[in-house]
DRENSEZA-485862 format. One record per atom (N, C-alpha, C): atom name; chain; residue number from 1; x negated, y, z negated. Coordinates in steps of 0.2 Angstrom, whole numbers, plus 5000, padded with zeros to 4 digits. Atoms other than C-alpha are relative to their C-alpha. Layout:
BEGIN
   site   unit   pos      X      Y      Z
     CA      A   NUM      X      Y      Z
...
//
This chain:
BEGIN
   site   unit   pos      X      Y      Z
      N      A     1   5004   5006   4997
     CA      A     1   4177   6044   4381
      C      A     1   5002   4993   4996
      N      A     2   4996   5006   5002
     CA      A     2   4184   6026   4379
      C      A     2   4993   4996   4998
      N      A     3   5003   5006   5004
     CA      A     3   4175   6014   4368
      C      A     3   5001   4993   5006
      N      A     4   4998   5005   4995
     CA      A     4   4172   5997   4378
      C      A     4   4994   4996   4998
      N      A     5   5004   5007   4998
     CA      A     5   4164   5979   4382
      C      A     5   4999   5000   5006
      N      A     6   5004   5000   4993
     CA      A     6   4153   5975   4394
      C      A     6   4996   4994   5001
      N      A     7   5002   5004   5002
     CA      A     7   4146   5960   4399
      C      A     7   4996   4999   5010
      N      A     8   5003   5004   4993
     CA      A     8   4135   5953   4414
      C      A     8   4996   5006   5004
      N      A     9   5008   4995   4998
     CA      A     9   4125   5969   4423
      C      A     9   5000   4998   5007
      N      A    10   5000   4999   4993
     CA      A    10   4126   5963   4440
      C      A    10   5007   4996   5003
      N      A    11   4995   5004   4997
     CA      A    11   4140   5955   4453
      C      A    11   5005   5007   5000
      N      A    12   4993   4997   4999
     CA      A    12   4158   5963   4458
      C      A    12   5001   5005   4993
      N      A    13   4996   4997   5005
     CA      A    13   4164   5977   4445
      C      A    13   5007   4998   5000
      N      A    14   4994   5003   5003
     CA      A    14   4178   5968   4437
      C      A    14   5001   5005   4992
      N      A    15   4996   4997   5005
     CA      A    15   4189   5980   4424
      C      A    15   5005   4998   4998
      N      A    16   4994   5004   5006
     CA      A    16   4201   5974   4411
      C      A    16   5002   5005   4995
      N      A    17   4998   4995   5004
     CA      A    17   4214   5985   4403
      C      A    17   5006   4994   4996
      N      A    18   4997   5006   5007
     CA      A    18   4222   5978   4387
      C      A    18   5007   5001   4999
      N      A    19   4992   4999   5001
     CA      A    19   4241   5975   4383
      C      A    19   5000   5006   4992
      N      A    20   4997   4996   5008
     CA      A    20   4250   5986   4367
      C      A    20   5003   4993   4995
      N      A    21   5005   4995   5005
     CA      A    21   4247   5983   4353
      C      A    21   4991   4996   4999
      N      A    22   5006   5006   4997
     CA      A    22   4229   5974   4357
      C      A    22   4995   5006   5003
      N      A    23   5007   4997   5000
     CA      A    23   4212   5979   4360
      C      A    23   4996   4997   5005
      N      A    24   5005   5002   4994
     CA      A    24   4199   5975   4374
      C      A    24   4997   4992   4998
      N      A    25   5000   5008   5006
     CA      A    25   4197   5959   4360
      C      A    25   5003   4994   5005
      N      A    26   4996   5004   4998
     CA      A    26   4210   5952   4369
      C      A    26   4997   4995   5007
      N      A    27   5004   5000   4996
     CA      A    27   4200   5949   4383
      C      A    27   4993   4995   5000
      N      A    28   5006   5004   5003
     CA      A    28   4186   5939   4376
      C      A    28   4998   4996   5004
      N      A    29   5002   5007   4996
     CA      A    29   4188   5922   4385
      C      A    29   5000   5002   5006
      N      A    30   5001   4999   4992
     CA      A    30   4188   5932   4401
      C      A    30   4993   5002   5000
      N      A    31   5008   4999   4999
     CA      A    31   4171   5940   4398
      C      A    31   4998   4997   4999
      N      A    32   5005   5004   5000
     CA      A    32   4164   5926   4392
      C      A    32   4999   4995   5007
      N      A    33   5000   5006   4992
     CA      A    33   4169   5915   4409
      C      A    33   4999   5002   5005
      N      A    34   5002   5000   4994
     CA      A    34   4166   5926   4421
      C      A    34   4996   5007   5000
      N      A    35   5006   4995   5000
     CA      A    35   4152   5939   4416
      C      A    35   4995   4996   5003
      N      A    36   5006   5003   4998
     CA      A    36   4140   5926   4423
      C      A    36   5001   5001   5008
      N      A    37   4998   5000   4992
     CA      A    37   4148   5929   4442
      C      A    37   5002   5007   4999
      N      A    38   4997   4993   4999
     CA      A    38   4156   5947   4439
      C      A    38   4996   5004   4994
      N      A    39   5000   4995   5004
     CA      A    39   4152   5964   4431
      C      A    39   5006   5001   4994
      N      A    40   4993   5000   5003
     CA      A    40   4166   5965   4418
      C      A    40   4998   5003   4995
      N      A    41   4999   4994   5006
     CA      A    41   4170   5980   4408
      C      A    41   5008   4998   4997
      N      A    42   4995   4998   5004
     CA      A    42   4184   5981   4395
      C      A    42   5002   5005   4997
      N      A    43   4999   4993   5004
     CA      A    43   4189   5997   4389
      C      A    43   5005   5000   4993
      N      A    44   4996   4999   5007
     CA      A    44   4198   6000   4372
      C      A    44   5006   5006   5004
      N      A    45   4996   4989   4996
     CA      A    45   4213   6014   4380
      C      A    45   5002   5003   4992
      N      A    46   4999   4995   5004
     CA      A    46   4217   6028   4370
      C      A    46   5001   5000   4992
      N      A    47   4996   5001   5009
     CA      A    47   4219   6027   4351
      C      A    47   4998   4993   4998
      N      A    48   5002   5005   5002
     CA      A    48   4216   6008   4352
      C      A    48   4994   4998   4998
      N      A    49   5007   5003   5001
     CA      A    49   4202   5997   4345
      C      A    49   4995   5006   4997
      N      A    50   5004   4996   5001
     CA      A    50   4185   6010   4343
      C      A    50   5003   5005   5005
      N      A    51   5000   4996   4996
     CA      A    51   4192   6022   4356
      C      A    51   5005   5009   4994
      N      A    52   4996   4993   5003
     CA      A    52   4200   6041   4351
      C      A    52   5004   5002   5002
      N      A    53   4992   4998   5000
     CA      A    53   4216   6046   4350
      C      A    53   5001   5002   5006
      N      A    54   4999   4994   4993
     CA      A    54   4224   6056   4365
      C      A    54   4998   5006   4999
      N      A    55   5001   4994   5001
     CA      A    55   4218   6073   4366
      C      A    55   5006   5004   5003
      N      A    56   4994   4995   5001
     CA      A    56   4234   6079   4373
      C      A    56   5006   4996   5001
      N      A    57   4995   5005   4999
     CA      A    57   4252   6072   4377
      C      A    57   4998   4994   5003
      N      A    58   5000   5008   4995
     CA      A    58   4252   6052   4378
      C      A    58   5003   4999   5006
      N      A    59   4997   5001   4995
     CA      A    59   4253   6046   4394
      C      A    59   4996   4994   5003
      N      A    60   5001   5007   4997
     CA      A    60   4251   6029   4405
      C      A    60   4993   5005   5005
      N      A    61   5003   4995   4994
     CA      A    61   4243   6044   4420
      C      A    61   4992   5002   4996
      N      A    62   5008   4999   5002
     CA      A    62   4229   6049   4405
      C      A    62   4997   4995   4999
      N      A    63   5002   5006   4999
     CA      A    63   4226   6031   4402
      C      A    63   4993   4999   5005
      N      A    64   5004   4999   4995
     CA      A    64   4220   6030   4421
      C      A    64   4994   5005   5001
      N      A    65   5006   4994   4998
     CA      A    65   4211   6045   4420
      C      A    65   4994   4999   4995
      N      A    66   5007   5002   5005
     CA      A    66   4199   6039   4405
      C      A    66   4999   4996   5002
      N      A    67   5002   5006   4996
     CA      A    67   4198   6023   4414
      C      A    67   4994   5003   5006
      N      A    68   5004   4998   4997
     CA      A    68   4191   6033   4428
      C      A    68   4994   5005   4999
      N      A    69   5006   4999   5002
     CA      A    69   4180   6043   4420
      C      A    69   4995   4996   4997
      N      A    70   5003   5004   5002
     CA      A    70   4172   6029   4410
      C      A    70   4995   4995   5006
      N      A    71   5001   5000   4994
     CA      A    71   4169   6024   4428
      C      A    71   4993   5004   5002
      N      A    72   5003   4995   4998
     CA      A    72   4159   6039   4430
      C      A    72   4994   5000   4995
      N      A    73   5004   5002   5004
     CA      A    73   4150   6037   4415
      C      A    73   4996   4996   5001
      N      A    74   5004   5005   5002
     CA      A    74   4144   6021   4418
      C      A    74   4996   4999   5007
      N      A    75   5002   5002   4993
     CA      A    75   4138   6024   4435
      C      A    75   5002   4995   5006
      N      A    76   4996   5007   4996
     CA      A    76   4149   6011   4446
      C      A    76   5003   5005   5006
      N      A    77   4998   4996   4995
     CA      A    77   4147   6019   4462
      C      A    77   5005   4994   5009
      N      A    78   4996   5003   4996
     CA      A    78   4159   6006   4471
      C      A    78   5006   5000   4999
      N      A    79   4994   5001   5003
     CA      A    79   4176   6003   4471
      C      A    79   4999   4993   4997
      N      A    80   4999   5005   5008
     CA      A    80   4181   5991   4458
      C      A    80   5007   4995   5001
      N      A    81   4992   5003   5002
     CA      A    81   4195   5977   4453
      C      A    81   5000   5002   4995
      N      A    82   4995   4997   5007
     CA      A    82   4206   5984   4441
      C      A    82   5005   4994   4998
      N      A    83   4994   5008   5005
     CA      A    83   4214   5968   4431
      C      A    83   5003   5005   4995
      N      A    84   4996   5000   5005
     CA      A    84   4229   5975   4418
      C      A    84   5007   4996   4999
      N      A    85   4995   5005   4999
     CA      A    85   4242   5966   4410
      C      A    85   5005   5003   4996
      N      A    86   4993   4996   5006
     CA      A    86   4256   5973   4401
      C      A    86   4998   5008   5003
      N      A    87   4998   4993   5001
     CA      A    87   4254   5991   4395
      C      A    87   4993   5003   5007
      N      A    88   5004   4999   4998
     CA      A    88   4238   5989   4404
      C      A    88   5000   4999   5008
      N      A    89   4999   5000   4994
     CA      A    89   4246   5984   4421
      C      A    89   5002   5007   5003
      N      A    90   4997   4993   4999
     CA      A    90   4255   6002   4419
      C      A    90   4995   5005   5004
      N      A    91   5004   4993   4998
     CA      A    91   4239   6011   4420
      C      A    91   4996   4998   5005
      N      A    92   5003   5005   4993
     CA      A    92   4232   5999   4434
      C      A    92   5004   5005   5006
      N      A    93   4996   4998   4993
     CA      A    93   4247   6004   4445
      C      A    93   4999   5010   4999
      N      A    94   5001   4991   4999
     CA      A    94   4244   6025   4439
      C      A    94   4992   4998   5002
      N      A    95   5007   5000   4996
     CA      A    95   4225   6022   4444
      C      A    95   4998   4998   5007
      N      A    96   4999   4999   4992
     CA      A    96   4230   6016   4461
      C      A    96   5003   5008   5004
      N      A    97   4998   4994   4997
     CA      A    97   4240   6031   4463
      C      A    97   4996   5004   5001
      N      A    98   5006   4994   4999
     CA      A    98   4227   6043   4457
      C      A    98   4994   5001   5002
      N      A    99   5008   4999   5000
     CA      A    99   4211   6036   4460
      C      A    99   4999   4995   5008
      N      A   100   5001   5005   4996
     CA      A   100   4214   6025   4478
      C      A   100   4995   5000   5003
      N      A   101   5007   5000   4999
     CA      A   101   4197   6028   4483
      C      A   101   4995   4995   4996
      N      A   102   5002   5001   5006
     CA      A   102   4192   6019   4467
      C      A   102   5000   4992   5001
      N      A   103   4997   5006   5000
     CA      A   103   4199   6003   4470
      C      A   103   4999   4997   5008
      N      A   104   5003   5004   4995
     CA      A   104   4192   5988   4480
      C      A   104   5006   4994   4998
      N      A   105   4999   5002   5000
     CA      A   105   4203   5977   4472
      C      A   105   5010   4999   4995
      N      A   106   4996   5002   5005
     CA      A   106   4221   5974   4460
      C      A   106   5002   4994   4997
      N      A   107   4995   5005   5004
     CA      A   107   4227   5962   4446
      C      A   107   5003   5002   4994
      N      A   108   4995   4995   5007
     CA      A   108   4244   5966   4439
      C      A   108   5003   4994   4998
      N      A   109   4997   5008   5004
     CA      A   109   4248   5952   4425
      C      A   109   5004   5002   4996
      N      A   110   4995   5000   5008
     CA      A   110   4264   5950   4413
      C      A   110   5001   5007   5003
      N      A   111   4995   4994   5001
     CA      A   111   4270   5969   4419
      C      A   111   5004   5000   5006
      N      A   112   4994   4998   4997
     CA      A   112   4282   5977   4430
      C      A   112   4997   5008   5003
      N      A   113   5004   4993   4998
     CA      A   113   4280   5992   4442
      C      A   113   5008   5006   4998
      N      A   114   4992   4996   5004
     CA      A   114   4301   5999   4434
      C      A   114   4997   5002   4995
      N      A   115   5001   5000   5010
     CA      A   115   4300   6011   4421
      C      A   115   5006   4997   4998
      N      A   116   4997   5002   5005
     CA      A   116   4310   6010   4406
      C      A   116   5007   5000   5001
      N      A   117   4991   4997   4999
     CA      A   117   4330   6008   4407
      C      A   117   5001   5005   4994
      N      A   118   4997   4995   5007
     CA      A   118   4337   6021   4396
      C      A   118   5002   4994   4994
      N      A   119   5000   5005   5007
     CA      A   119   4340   6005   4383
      C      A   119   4995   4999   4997
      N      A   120   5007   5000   5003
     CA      A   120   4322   6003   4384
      C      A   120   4997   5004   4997
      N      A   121   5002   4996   5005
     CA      A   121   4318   6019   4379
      C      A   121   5005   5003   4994
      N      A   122   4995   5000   5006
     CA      A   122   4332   6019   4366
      C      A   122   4996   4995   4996
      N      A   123   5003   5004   5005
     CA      A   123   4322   6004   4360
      C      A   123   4994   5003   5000
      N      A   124   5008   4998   5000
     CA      A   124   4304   6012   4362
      C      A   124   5002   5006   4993
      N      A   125   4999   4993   5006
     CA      A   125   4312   6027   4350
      C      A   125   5001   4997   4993
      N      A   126   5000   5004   5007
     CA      A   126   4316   6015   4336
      C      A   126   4995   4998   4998
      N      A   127   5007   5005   5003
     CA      A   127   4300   6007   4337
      C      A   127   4997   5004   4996
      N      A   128   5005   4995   5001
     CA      A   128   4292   6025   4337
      C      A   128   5003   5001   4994
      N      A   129   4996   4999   5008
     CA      A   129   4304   6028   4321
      C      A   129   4996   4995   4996
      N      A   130   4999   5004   5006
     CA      A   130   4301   6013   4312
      C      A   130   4990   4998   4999
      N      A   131   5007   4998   4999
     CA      A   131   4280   6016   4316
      C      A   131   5000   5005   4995
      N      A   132   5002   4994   5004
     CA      A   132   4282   6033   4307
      C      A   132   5002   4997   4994
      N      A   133   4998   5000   5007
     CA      A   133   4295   6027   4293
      C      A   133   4997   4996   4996
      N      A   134   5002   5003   5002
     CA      A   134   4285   6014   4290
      C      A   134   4993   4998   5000
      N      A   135   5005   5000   4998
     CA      A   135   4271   6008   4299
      C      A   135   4999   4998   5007
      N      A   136   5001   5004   4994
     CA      A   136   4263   6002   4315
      C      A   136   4997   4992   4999
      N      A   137   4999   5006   5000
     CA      A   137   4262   5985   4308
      C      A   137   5007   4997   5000
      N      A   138   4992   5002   5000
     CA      A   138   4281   5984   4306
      C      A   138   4999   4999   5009
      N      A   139   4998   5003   4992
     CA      A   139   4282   5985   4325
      C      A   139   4996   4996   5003
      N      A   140   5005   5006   4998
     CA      A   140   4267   5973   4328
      C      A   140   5003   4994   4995
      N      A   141   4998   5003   5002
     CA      A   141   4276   5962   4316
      C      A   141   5008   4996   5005
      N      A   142   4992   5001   4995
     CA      A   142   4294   5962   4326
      C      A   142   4996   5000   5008
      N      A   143   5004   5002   4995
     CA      A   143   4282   5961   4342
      C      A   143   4997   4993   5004
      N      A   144   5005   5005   4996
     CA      A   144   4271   5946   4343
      C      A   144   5004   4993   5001
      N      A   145   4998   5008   4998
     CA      A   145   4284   5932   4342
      C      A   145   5003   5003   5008
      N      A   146   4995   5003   4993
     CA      A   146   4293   5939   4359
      C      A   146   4993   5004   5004
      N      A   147   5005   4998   4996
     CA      A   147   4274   5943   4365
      C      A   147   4997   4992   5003
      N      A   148   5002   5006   5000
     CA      A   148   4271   5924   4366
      C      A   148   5004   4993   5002
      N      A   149   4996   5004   4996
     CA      A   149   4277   5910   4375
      C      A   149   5004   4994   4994
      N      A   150   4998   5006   5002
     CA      A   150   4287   5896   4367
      C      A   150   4995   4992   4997
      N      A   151   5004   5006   5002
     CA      A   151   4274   5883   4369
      C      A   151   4994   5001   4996
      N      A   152   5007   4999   5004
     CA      A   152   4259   5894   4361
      C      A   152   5004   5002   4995
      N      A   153   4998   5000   5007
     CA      A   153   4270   5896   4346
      C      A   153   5002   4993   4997
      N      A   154   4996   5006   5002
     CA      A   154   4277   5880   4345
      C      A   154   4991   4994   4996
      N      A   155   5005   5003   5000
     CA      A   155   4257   5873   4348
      C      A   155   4994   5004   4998
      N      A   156   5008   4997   5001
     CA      A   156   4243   5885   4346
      C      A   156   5001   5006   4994
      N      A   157   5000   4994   5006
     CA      A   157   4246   5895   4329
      C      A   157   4991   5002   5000
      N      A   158   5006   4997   4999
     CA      A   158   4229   5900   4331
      C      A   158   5000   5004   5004
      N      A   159   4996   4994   4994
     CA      A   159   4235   5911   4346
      C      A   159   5004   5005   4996
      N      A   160   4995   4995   5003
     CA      A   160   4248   5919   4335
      C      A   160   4995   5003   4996
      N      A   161   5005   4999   5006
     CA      A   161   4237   5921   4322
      C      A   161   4993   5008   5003
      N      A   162   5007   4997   4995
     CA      A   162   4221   5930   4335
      C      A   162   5006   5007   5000
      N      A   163   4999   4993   4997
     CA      A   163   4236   5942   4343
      C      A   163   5002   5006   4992
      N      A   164   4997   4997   5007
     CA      A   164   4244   5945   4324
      C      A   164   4994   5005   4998
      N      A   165   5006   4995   5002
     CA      A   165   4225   5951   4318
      C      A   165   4999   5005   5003
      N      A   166   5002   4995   4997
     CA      A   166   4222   5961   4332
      C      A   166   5003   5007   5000
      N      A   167   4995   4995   5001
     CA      A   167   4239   5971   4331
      C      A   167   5001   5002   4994
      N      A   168   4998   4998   5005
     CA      A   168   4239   5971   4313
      C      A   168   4992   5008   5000
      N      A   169   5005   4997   5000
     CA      A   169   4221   5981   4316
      C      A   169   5001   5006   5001
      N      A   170   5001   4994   4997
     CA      A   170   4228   5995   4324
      C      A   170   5004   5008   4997
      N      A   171   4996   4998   5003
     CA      A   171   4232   6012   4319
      C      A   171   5007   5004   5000
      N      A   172   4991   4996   4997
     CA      A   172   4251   6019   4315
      C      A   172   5001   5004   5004
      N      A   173   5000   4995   4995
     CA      A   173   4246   6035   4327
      C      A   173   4999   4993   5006
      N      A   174   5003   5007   4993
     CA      A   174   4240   6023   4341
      C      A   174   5004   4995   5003
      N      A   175   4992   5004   4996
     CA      A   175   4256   6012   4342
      C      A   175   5004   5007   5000
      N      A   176   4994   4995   5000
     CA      A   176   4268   6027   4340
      C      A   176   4998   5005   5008
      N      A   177   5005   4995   4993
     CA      A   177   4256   6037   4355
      C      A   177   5002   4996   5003
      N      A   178   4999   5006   4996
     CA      A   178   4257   6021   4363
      C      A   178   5006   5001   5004
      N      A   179   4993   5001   4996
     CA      A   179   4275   6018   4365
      C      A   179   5004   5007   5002
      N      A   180   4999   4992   4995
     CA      A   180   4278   6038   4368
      C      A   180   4996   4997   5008
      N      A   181   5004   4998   4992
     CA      A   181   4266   6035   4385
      C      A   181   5005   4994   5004
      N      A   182   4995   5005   4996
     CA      A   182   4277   6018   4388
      C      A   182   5008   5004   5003
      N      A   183   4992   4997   5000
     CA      A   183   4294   6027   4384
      C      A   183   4998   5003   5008
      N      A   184   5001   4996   4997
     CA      A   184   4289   6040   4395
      C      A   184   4997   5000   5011
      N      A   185   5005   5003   4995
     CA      A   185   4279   6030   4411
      C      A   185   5005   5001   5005
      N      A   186   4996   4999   4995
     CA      A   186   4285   6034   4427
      C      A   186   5000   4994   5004
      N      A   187   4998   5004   4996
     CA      A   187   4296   6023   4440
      C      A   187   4990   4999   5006
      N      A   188   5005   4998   4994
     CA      A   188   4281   6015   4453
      C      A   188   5002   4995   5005
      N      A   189   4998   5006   4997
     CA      A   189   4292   6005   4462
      C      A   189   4997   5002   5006
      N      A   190   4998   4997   4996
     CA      A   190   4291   6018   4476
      C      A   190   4992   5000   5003
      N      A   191   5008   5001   4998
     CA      A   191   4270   6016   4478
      C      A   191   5000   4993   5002
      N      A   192   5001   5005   4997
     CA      A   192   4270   5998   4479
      C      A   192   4997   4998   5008
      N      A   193   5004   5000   4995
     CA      A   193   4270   5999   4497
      C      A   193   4996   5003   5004
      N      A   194   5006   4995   4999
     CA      A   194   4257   6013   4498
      C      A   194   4993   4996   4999
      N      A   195   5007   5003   5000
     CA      A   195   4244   5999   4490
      C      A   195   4998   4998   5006
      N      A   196   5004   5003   4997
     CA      A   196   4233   5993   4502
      C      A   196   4994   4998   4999
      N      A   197   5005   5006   5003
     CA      A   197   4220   5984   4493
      C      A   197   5002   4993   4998
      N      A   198   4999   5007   5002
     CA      A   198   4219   5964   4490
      C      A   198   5003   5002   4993
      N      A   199   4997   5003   5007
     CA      A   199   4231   5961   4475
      C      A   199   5003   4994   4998
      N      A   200   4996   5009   5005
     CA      A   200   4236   5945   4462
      C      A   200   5003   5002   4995
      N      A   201   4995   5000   5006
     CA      A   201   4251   5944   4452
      C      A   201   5000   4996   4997
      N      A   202   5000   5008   5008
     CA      A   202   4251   5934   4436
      C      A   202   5005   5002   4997
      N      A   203   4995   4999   5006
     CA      A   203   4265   5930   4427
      C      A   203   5001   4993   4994
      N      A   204   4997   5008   5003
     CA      A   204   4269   5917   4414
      C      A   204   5005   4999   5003
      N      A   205   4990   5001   4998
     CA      A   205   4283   5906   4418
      C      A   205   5004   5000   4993
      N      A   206   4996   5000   5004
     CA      A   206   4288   5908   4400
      C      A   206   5000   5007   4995
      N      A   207   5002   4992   5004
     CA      A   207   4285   5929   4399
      C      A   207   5009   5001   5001
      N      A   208   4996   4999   5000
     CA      A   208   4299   5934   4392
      C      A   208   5003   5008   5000
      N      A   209   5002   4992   5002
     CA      A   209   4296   5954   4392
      C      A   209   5000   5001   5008
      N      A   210   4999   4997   4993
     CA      A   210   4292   5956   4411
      C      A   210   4998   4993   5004
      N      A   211   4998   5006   4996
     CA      A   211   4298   5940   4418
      C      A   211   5000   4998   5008
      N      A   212   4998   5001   4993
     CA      A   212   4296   5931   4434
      C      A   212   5003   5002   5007
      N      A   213   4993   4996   4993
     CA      A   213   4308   5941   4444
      C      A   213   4996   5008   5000
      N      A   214   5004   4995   4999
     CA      A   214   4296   5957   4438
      C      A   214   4995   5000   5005
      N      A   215   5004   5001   4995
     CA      A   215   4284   5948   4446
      C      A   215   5001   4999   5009
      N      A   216   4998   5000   4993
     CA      A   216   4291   5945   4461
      C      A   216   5000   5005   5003
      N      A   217   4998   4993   4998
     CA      A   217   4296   5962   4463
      C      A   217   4995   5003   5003
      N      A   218   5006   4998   4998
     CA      A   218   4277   5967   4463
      C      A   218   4997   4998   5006
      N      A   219   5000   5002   4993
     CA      A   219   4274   5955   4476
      C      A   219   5002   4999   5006
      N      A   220   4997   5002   4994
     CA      A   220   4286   5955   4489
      C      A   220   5000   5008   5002
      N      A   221   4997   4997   4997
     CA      A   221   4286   5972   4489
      C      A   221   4991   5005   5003
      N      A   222   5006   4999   5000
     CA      A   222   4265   5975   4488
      C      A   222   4995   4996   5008
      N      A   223   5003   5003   4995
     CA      A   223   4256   5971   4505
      C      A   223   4998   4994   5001
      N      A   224   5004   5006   5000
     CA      A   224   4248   5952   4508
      C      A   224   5001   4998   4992
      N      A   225   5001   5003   5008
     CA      A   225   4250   5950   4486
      C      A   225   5000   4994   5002
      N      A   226   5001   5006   5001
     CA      A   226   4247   5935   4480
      C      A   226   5004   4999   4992
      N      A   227   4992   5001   5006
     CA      A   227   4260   5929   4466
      C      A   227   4997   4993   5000
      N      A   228   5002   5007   5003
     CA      A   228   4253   5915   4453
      C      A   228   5004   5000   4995
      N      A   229   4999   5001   5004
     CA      A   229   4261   5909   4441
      C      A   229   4999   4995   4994
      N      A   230   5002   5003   5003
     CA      A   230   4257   5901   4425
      C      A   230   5001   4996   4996
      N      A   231   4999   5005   5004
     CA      A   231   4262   5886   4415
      C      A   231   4999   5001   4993
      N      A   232   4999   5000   5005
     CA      A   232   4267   5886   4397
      C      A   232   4996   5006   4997
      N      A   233   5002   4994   5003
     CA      A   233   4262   5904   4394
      C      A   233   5005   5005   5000
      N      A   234   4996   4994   5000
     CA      A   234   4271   5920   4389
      C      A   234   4998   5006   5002
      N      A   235   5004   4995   4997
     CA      A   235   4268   5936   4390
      C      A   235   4994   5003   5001
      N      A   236   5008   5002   5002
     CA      A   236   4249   5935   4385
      C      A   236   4997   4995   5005
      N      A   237   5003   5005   4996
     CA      A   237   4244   5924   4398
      C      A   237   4993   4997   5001
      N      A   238   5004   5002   4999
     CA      A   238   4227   5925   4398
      C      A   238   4996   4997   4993
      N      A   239   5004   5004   5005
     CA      A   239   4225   5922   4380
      C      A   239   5007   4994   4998
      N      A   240   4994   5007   5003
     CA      A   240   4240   5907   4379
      C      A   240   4995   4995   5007
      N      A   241   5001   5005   4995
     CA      A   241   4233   5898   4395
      C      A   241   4991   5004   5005
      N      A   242   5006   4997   4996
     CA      A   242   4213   5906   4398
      C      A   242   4997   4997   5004
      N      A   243   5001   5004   4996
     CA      A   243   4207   5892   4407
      C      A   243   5003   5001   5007
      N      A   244   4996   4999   4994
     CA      A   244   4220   5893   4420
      C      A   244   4999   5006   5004
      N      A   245   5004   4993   4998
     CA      A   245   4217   5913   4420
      C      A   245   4996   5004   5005
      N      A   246   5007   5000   4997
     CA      A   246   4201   5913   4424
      C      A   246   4998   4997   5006
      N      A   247   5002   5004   4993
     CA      A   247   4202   5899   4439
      C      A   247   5004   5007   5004
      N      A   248   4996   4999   4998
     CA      A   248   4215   5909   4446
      C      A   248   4994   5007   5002
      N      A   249   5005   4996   4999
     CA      A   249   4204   5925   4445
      C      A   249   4996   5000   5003
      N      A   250   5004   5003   4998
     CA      A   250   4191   5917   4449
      C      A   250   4999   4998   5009
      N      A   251   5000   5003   4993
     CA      A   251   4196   5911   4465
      C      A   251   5002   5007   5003
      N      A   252   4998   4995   4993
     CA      A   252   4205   5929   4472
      C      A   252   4994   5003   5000
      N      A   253   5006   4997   4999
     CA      A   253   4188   5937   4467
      C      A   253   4995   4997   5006
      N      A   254   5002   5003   4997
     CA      A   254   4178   5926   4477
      C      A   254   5004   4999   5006
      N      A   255   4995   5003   4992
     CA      A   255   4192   5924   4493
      C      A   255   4999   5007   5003
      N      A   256   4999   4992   4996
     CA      A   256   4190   5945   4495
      C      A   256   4997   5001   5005
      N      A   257   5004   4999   4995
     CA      A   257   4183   5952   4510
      C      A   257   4995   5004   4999
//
């Protein structure tokens, strides 16, 4: 059972799955700005934050499936928007596949629907290494600066500082699971245009991890998308530029049928 925030009790259920290495925390300045107009759950995934390990082989596919369960737990007999950004855009797109009855709406932010080039998971396997040899703050250390745009580093150490604590928070099993479930995440170029629910793409214009042209990809090839992009953020968008986030949200939720 996934650990989670909750905030508001009535309106649209709005779901928020968190990037690696990062916790439903992440999150914050969303459920502060729009639990007054939506329902808004945050979930911890697997290993992260207060949540419990995996019980079997890591995977982006179990992810989705505690998501939905959590779902069931909590009584939310509608379908739902599913907001993820990163690790959490992953399990977004396995939770369309698996659960499309479940879904009223998509927001895939800062990720990609390509898995891993074989250089990537050549890079995921030295992380997974140097998690075990050492720690999983060593790869949350070599992480947050290309997690972060240019201008929130240059500008907002306090930003760096938020995502540093959170990652430093977590434990070595939890990143090392983690980037097994990424390594291993399958291609979903090929569903794209299976979705049929309202979707918004968010990308920073300064994400340098699943850049602009990710985003594009999501949108051109996903029914009606809606492609935003966002001014002087990185790969963290909503916490380098939460204001603008939240309008943005705020407006596709409100414009749905």
């Amino acid at each position: 059972m996934l650990k989670f925030q909750e905030a508001g009790g009535i309106g649209t259920p709005l779901i928020l799955l968190h990037a690696f290495p990062l916790t439903s925390e992440m999150w914050r300045l969303q459920i502060e700005a729009l639990s007054n107009e939506f329902y808004v759950v945050a979930p911890d995934l697997p290993g992260f934050g207060a949540s419990s390990d995996f019980e079997s082989a890591p995977s982006i596919e179990q992810m989705a499936r505690e998501v939905a369960a959590l779902l069931d737990e909590l009584f939310v007999p509608q379908p739902v928007i599913l907001g993820g950004l990163s690790m959490g855009g992953y399990a977004s797109l396995a939770f369309a596949r698996l659960f499309p009855e479940k879904l009223r709406a998509l927001i895939l932010c800062d990720t990609r629907a390509e898995a891993d080039t074989p250089e990537g998971k050549a890079n995921r396997d030295k992380m997974i290494a140097l998690a075990q040899s050492e720690s999983g703050a060593a790869v949350v250390e070599q992480m947050v600066p290309k997690l972060l745009g240019e201008t929130t580093k240059n500008l907002r150490p306090d930003v760096v500082k938020t995502v540093t604590r959170l990652g430093l928070a977590q434990s070595d099993v939890a990143i090392a699971n983690a980037l097994r479930a990424l390594r291993d995440r399958a291609d979903s170029l090929y569903l794209l245009p299976q979705i049929q629910v309202p979707t918004l793409v968010i990308v920073g214009e300064e994400d340098g991890i699943t850049p602009l042209a990710a985003a594009q990809t999501l949108a051109q090839n996903i029914r009606g998308a809606k492609l935003a992009v966002i001014p002087q953020a990185g790969h963290l968008s909503n916490i380098e530029q939460p204001e603008i986030f939240n309008n943005i949200v705020r407006d596709f939720v409100r414009e749905l049928p």
